[in-house]
N, C-alpha and C positions, 0 to 999 in steps of 0.2 A: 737488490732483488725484492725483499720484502717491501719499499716505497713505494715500486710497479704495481706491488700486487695491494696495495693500501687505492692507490689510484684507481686501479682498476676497475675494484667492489665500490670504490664510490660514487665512478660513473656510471656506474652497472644500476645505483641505489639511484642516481640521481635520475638516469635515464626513465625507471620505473615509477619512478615519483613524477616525471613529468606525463608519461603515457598514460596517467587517468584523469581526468576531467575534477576541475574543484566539486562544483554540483554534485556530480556522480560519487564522490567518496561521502560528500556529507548528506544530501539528501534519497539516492538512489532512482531507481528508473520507476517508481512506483509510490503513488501517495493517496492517504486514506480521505476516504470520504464516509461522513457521518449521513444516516439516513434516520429519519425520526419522524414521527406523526403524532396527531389530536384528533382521534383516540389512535392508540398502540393497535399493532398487530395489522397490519394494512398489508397488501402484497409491494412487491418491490421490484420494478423493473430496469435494468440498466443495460442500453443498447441492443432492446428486446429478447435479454437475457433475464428469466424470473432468479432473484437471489433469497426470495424468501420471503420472512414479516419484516417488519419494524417494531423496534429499532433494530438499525442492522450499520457495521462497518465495512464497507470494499474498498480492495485495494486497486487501483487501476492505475493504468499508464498514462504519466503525467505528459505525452504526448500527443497525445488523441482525445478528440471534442468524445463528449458523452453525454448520452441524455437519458437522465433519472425519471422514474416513473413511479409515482406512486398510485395507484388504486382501490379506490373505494366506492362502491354500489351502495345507491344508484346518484351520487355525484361525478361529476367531472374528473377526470383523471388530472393530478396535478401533476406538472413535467415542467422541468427545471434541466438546462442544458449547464455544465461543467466546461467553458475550453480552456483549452492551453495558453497560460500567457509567458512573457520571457521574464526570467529568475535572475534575480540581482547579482548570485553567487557564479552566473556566466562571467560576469565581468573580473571575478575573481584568478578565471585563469591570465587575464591580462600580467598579473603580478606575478601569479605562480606557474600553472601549467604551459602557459604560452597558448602557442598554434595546437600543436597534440591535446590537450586540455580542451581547447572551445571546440573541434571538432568530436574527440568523445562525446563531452557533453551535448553536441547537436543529435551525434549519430543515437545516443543511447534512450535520449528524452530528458534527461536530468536537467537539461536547460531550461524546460518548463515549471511552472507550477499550477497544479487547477485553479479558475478564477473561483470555483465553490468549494469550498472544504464540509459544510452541514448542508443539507437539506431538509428545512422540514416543510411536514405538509398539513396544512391545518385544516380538517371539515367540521365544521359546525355540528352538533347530535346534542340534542334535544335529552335533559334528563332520564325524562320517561323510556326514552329507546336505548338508553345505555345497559339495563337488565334483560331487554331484550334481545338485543344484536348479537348473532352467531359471528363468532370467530372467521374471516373466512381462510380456507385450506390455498395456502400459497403452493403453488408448483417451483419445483429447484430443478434447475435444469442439468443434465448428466454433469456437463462440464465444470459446475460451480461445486456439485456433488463431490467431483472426481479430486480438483483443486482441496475441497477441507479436507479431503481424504489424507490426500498425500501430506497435507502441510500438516496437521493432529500425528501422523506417523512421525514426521520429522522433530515433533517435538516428544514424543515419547521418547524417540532416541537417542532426543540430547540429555532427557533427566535421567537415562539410562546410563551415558555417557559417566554424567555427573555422579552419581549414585557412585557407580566405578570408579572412579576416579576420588572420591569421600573414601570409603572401603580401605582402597588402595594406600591413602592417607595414615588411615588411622591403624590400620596394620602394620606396615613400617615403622610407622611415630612409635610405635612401643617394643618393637626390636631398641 
């Protein structure tokens, strides 16, 4: 009885190890892109969502073409498009995840990776106008608001986690 049930759990473990996508365990459905300028503090547009100044990191979904924006007055806006190309680590489920594997990783995005990881944007500024030039006032849009919102919560609550769980350590250790 107990061999059945050795068997079991390990088709059970094998099963769930094959139901995730290589890509998708090691890289996940989202990958950061660096945003940077000459001079700093420039507005930052990405698929006509303002995210803010520069320097700035987003995380976006490595599935979907994107086009970064940077802005600065009264130059030309520089725009750089990010697409999706296919991830070497697709081919990885050939070995391990199989079929269940390459489809996750199609269905989720993980199979991609952005062809740009940095963007920087360079304008020219003349000595003399670098004491001069006001900062300009970037707009952030609810949604990007709402995103640091929740994610800066999420990390309070793991140092909170943590903190507890320290505590909890060192309290016992001395029983």
């Amino acid at each position: 009885m107990n061999g059945q049930r050795y068997f079991l759990a390990v088709g059970i473990a094998m099963a769930g190890w094959m139901a995730t996508g290589c890509a998708t365990v090691i890289n996940g459905t989202h990958q950061d892109l660096t945003v940077t300028s000459q001079p700093e503090a420039l507005c930052v547009v990405i698929d006509g969502v303002s995210y803010g100044a520069t320097p700035f990191v987003a995380s976006l979904k490595r599935n979907q073409e994107h086009v970064v924006r940077v802005q600065n007055d009264p130059y030309l806006p520089h725009e750089q498009t990010a697409v999706p190309v296919m991830d070497g680590l697709l081919f990885g489920n050939l070995l391990f995840g199989g079929l269940p594997g390459l489809i996750i990783d199609g269905i989720t995005g993980a199979a991609y990776s952005l062809s740009v990881t940095t963007v920087h944007a360079y304008f020219p500024v003349r000595a003399q106008d670098v004491a001069l030039r006001e900062k300009p006032v970037c707009p952030i849009s609810p949604a990007v608001m709402a995103s640091r919102v929740e994610q800066a919560e999420q990390e309070r609550i793991a140092q909170s986690w943590a903190e507890s769980r320290r505590l909890h350590r060192e309290t016992f250790a001395e029983w």
